[in-house]
MOPAC internal coordinates of N, CA, C and O (Angstrom, degrees):
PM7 1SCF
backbone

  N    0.0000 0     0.00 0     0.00 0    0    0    0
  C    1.4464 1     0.00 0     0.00 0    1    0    0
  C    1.5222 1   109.71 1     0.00 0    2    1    0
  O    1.2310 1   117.95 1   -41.23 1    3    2    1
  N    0.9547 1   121.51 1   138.77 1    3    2    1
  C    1.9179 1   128.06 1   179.15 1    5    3    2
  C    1.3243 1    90.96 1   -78.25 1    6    5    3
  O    1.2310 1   134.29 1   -19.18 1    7    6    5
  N    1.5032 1    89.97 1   160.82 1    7    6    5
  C    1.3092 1   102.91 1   153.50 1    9    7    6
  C    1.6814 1   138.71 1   -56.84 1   10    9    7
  O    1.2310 1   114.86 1   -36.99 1   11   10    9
  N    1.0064 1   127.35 1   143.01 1   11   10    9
  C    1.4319 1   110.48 1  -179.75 1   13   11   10
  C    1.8615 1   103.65 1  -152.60 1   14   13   11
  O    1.2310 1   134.97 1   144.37 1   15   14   13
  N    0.7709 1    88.65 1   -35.63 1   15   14   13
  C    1.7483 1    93.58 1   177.88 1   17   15   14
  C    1.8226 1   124.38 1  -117.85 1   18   17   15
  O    1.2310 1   121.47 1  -100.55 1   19   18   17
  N    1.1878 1   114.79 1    79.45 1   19   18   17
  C    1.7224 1   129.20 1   178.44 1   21   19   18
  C    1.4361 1   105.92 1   -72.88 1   22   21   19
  O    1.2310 1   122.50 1   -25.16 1   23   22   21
  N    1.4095 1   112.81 1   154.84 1   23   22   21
  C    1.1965 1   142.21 1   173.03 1   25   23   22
  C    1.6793 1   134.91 1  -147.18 1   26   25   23
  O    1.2310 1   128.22 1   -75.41 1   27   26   25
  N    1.3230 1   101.77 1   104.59 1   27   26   25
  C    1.3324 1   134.62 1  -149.40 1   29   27   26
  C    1.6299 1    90.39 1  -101.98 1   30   29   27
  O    1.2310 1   107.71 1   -64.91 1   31   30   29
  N    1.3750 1   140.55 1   115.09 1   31   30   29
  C    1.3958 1   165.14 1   117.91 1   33   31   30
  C    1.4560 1   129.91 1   -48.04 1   34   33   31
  O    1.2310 1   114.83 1   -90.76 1   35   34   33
  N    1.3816 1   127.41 1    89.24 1   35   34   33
  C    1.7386 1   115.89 1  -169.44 1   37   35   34
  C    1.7325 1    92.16 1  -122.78 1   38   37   35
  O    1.2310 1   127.88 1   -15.66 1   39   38   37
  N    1.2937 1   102.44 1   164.34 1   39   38   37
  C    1.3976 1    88.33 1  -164.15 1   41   39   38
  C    2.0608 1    84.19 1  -145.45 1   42   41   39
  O    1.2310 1   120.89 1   -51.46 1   43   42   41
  N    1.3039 1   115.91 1   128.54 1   43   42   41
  C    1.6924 1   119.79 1  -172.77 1   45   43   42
  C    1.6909 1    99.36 1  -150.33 1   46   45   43
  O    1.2310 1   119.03 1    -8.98 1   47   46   45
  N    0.9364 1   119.45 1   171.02 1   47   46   45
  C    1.5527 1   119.26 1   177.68 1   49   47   46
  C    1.2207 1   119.03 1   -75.23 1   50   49   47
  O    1.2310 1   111.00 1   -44.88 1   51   50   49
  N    1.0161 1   134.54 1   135.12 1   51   50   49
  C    1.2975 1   149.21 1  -157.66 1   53   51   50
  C    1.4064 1   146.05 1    55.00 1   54   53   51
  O    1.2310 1   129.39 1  -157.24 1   55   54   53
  N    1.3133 1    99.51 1    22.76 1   55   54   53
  C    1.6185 1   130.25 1  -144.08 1   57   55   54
  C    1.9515 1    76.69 1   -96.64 1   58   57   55
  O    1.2310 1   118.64 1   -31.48 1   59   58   57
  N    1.3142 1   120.20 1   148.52 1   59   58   57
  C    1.0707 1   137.53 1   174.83 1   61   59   58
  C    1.3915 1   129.53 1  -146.21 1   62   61   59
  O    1.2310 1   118.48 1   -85.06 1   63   62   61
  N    1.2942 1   120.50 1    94.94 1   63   62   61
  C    1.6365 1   114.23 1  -160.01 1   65   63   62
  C    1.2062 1   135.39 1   -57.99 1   66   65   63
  O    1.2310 1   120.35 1  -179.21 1   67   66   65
  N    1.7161 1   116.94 1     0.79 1   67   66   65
  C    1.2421 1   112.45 1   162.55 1   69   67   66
  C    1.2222 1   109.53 1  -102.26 1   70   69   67
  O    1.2310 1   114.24 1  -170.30 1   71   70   69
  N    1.4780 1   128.51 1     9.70 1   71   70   69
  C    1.7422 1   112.01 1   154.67 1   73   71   70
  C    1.2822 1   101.28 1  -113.11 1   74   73   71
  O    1.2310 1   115.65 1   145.91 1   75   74   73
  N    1.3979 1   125.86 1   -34.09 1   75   74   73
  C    2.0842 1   103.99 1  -166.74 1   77   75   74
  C    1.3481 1    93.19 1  -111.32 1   78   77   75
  O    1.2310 1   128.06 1   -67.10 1   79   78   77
  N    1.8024 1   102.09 1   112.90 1   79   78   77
  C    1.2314 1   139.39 1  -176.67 1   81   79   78
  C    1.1870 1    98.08 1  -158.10 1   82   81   79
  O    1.2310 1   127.30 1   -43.73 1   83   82   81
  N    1.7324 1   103.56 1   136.27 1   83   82   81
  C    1.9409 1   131.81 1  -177.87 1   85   83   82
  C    0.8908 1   108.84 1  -133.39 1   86   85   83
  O    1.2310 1   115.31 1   -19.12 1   87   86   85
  N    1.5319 1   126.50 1   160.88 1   87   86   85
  C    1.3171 1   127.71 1  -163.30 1   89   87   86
  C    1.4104 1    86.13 1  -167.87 1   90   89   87
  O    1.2310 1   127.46 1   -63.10 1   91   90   89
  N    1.5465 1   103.26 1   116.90 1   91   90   89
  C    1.5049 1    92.81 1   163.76 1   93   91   90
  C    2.0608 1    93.04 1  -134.69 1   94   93   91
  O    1.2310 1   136.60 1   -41.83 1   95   94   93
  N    1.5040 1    85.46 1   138.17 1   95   94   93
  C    1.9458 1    92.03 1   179.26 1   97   95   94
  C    1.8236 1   116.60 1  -130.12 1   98   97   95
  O    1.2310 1   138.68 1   -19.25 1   99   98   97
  N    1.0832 1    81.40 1   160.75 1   99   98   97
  C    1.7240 1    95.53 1  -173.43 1  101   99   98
  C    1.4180 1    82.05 1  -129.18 1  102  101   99
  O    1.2310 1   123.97 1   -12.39 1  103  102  101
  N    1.5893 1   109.98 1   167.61 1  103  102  101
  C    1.2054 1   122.70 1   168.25 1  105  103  102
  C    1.2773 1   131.76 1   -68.43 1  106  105  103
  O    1.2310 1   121.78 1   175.04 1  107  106  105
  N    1.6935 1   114.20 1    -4.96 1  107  106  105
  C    1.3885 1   117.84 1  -179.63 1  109  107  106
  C    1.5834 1    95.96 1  -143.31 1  110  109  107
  O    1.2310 1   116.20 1  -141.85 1  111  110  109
  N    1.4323 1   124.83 1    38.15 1  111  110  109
  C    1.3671 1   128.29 1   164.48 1  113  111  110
  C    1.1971 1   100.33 1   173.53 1  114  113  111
  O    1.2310 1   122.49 1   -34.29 1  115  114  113
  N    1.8368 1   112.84 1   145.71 1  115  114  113
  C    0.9884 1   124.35 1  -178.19 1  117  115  114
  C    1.8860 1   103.53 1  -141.59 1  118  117  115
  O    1.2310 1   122.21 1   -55.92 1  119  118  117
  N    1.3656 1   113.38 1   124.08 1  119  118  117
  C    1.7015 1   111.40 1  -178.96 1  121  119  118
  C    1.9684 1    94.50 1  -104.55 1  122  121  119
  O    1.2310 1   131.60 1   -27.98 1  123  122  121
  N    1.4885 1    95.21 1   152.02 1  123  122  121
  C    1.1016 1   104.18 1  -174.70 1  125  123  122
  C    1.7329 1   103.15 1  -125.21 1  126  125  123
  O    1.2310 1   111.36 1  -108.90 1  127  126  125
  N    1.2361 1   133.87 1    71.10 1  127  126  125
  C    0.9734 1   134.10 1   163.57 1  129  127  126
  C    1.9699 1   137.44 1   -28.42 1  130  129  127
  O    1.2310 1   103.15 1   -78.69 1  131  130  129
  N    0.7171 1   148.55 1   101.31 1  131  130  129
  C    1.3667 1   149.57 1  -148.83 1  133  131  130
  C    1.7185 1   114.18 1  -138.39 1  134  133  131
  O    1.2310 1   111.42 1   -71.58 1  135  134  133
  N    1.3798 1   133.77 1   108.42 1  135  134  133
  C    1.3521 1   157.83 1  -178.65 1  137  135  134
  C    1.4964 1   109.03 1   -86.58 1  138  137  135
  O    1.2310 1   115.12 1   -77.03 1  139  138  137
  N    1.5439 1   126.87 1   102.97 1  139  138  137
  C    1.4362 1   126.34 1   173.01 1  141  139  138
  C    1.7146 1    92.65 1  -107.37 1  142  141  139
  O    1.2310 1   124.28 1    -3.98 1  143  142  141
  N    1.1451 1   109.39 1   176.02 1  143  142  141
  C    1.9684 1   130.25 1  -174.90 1  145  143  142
  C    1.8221 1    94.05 1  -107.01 1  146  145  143
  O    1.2310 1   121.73 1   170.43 1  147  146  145
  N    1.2072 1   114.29 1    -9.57 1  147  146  145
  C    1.2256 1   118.37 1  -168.65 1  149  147  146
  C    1.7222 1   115.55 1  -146.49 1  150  149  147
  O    1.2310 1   120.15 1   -35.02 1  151  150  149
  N    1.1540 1   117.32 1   144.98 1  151  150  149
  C    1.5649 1   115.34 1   149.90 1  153  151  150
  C    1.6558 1   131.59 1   -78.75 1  154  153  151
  O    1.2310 1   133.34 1  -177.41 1  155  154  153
  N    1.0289 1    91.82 1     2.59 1  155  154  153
  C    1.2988 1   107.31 1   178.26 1  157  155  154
  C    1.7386 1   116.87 1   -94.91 1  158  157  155
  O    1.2310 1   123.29 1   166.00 1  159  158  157
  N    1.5170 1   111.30 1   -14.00 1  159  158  157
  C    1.2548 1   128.91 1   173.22 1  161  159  158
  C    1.7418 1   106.45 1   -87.26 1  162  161  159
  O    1.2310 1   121.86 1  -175.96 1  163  162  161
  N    1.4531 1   114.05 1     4.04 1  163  162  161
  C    1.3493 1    91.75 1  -174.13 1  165  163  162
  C    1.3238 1   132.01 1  -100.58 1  166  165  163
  O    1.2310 1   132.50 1   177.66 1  167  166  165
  N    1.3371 1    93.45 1    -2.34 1  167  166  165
  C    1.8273 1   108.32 1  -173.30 1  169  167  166
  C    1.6517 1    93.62 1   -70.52 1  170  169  167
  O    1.2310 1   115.22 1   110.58 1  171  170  169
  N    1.0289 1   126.68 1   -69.42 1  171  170  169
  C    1.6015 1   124.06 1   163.75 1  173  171  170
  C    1.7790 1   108.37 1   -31.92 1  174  173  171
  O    1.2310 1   120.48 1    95.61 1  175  174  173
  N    0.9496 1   116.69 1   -84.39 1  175  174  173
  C    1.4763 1   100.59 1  -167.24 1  177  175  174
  C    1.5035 1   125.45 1   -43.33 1  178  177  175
  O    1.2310 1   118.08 1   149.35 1  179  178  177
  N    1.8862 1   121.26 1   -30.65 1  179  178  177
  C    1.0824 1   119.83 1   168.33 1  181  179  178
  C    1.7694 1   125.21 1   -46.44 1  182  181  179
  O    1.2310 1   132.09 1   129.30 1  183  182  181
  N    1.7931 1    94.25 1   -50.70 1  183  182  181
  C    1.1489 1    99.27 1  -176.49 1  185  183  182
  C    1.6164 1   105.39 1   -80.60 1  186  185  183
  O    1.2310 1    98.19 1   144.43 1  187  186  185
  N    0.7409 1   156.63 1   -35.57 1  187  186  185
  C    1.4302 1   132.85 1   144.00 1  189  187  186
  C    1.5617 1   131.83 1   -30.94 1  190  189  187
  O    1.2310 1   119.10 1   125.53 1  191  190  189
  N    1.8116 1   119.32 1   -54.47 1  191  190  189
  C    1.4795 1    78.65 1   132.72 1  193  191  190
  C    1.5220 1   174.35 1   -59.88 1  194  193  191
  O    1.2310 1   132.19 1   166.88 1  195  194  193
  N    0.8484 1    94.07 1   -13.12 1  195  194  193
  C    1.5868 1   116.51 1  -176.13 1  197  195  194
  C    1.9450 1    95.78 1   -94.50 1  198  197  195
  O    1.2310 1   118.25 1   121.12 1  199  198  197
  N    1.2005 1   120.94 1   -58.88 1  199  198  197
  C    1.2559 1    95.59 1   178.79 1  201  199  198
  C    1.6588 1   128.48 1   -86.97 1  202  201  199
  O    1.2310 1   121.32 1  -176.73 1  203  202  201
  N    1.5049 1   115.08 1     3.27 1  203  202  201
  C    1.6465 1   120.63 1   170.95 1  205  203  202
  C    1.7879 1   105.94 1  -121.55 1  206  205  203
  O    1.2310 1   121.15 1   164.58 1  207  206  205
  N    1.2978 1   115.40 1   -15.42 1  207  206  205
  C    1.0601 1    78.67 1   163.11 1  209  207  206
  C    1.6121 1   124.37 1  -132.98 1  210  209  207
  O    1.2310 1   125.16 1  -161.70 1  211  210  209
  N    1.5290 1   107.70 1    18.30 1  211  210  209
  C    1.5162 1   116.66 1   176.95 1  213  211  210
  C    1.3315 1   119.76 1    89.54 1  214  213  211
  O    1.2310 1   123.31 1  -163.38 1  215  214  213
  N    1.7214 1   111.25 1    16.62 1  215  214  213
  C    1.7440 1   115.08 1  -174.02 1  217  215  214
  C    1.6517 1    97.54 1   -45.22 1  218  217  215
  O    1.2310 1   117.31 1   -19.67 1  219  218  217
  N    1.7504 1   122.73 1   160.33 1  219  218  217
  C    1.0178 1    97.36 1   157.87 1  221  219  218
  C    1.6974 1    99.89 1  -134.92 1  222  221  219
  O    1.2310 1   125.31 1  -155.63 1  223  222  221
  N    1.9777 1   107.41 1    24.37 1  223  222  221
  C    1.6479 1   106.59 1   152.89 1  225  223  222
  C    1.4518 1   107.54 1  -160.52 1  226  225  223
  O    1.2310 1   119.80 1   -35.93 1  227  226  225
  N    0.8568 1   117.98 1   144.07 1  227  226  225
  C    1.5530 1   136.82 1   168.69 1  229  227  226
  C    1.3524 1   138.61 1   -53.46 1  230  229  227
  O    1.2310 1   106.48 1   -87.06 1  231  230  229
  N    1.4293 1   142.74 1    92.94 1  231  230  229
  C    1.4276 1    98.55 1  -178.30 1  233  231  230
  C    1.6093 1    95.70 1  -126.71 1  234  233  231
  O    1.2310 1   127.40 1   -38.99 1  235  234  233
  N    1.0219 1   103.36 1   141.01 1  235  234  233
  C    2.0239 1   103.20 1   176.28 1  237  235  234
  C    1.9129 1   114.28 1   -98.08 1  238  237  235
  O    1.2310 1   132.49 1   -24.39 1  239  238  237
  N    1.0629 1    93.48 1   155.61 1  239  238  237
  C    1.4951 1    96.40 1  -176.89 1  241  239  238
  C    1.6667 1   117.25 1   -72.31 1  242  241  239
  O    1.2310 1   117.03 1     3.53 1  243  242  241
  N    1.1436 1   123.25 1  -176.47 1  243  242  241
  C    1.6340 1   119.31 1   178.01 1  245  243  242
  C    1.6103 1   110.52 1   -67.17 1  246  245  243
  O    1.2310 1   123.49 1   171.35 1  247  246  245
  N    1.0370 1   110.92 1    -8.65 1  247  246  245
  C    1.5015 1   100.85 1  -167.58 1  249  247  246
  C    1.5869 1   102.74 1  -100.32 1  250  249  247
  O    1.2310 1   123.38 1   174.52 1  251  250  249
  N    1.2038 1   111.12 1    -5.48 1  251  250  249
  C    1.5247 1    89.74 1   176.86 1  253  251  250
  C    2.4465 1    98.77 1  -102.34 1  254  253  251
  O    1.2310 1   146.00 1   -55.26 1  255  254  253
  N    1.8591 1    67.03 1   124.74 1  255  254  253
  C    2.1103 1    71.20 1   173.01 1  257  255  254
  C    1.3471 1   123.50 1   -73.71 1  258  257  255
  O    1.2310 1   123.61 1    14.21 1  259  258  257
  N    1.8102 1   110.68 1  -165.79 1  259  258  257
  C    1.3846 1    84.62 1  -163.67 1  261  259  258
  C    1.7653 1   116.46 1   -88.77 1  262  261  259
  O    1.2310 1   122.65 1  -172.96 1  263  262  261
  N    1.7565 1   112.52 1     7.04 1  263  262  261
  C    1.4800 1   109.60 1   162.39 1  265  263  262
  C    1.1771 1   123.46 1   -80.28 1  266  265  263
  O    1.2310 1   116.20 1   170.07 1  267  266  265
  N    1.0561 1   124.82 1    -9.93 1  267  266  265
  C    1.5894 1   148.59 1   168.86 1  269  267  266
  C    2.0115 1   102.35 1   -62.31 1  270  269  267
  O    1.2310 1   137.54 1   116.21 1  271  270  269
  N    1.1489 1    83.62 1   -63.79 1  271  270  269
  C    1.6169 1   105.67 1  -174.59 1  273  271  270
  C    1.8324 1   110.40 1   -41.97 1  274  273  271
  O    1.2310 1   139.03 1   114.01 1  275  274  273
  N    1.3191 1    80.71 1   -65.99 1  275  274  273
  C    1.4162 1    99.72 1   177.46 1  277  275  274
  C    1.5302 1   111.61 1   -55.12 1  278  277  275
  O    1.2310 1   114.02 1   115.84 1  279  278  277
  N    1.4306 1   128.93 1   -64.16 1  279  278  277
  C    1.2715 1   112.81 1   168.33 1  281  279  278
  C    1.4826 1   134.55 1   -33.08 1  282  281  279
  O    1.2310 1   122.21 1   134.51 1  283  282  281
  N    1.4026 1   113.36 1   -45.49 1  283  282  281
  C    1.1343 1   125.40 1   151.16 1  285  283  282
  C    1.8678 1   129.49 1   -31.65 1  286  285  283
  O    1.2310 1   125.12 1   118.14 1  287  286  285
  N    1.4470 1   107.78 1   -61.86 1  287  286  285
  C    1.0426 1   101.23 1   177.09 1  289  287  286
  C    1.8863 1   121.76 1   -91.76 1  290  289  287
  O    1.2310 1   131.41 1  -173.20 1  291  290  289
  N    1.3852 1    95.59 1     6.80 1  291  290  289
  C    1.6520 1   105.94 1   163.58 1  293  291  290
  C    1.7513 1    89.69 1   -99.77 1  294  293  291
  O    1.2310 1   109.09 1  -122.04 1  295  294  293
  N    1.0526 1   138.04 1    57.96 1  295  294  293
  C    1.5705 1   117.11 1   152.52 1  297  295  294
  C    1.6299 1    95.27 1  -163.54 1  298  297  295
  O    1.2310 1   127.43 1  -160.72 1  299  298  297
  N    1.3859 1   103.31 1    19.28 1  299  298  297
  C    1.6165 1   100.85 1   142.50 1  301  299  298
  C    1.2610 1   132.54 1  -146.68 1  302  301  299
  O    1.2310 1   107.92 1    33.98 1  303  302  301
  N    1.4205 1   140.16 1  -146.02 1  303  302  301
  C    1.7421 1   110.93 1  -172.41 1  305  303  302
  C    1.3725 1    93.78 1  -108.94 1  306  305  303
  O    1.2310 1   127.54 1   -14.66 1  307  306  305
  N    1.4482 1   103.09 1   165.34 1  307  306  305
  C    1.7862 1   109.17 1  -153.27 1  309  307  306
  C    1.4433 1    64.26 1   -76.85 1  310  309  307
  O    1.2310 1    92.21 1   110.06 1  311  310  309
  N    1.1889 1   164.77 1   -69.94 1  311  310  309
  C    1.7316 1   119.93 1  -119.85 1  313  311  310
  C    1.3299 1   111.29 1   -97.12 1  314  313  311
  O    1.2310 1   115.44 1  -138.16 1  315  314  313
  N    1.7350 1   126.25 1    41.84 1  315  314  313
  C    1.3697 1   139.59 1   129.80 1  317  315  314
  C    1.5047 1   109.12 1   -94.12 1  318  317  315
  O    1.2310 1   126.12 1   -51.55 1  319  318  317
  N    1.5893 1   105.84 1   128.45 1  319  318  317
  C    1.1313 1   135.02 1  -167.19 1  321  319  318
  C    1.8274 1    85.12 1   -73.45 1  322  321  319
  O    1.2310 1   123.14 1   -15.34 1  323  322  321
  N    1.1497 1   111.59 1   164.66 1  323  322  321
  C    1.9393 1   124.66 1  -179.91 1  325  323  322
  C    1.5711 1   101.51 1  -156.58 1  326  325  323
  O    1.2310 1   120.45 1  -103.28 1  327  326  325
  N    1.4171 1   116.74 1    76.72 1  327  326  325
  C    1.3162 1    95.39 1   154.85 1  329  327  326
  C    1.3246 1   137.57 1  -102.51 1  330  329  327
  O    1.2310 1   109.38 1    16.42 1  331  330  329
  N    1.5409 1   137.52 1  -163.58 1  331  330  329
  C    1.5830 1   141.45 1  -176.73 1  333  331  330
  C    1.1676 1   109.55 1  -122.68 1  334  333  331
  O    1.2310 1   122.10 1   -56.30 1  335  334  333
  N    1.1845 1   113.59 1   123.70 1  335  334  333
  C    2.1544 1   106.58 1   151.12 1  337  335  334
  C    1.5617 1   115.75 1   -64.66 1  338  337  335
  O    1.2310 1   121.17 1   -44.62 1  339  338  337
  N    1.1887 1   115.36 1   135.38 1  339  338  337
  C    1.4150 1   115.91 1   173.04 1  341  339  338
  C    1.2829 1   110.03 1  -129.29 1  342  341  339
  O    1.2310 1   118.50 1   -28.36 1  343  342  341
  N    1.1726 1   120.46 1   151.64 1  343  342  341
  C    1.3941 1   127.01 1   162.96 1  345  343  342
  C    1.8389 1   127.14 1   -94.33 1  346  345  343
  O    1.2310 1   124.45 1   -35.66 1  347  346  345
  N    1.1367 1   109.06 1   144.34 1  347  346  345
  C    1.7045 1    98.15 1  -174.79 1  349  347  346
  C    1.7951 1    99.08 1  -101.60 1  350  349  347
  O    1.2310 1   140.60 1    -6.42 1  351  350  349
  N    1.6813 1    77.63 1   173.58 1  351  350  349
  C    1.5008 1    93.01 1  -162.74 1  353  351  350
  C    1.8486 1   124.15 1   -57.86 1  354  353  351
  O    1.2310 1   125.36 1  -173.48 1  355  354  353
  N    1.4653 1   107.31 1     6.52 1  355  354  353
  C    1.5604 1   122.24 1   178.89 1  357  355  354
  C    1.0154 1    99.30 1  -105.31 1  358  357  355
  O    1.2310 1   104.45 1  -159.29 1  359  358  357
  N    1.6601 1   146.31 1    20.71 1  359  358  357
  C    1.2699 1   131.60 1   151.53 1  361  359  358
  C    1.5795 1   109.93 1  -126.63 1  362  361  359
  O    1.2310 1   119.56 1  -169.46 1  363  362  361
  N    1.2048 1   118.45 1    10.54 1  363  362  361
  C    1.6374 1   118.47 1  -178.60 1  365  363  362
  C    1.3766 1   101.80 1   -65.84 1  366  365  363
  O    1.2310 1   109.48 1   139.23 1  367  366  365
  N    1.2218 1   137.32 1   -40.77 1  367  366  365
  C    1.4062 1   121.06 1   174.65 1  369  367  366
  C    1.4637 1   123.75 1   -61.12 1  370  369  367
  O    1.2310 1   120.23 1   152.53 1  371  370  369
  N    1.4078 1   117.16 1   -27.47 1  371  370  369
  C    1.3400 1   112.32 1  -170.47 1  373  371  370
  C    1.6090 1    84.19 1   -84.11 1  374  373  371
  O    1.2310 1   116.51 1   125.61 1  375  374  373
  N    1.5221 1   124.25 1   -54.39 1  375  374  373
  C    1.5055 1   105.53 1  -160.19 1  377  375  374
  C    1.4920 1   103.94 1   -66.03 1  378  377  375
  O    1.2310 1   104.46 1   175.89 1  379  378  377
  N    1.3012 1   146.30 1    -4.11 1  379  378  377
  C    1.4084 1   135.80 1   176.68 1  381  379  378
  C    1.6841 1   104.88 1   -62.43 1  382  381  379
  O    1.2310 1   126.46 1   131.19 1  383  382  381
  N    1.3584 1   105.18 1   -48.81 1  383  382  381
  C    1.4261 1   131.61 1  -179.91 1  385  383  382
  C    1.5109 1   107.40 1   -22.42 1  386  385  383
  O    1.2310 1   135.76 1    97.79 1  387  386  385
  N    1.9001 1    87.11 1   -82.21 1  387  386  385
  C    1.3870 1   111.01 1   174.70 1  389  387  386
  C    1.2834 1   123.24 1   -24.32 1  390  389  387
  O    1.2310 1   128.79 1   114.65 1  391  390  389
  N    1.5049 1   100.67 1   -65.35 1  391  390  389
  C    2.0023 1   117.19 1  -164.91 1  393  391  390
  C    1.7686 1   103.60 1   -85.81 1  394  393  391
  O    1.2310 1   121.78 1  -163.10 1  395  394  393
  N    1.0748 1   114.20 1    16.90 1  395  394  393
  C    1.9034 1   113.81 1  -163.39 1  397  395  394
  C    1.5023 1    78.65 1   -76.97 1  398  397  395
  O    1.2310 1   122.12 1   -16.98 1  399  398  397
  N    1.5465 1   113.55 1   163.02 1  399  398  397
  C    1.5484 1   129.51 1   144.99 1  401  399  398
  C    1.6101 1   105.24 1   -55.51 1  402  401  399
  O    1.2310 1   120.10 1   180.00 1  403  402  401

């Protein structure tokens, strides 16, 4: 089966998953974008996608690490794929920047 239904996880301050939610669709794919305040909110939101709205892969933003990650892909069934964005070691200074107090 192709893909047809993605699920996109970003996680920024104040982001709350029952209001910042996107959806953008084509007739033969649809991504479901989803905003938590936390990585710790995502093991729940995955499995809500996957069981309300039919994701059939995961991907989380840079901010969730790899225990984050992992929760994630323990709170849905292994045959949804869960991956991470990461950044390599030539941008850790700028992202320290970013996320500093």
């Amino acid at each position: 089966m192709a893909l047809q239904r993605f699920g996109f996880i970003v996680t920024g301050a104040g982001l709350d998953p029952a209001q910042h939610r996107s959806v953008m669709s084509a007739p033969a794919f649809t991504m479901i974008a989803v905003g938590v305040a936390s990585p710790a909110q995502g093991a729940a939101v995955a499995r809500a996608l996957v069981e309300q709205d039919g994701v059939q892969l995961i991907e989380l933003c840079g901010g969730f690490g790899a225990a984050e990650t992992l929760q994630v892909q323990q709170a849905v069934p292994p045959q949804v794929p869960v991956g991470a964005v990461r950044y390599g070691p030539e941008v850790i200074a700028s992202m320290h920047r970013l996320f500093a107090d």
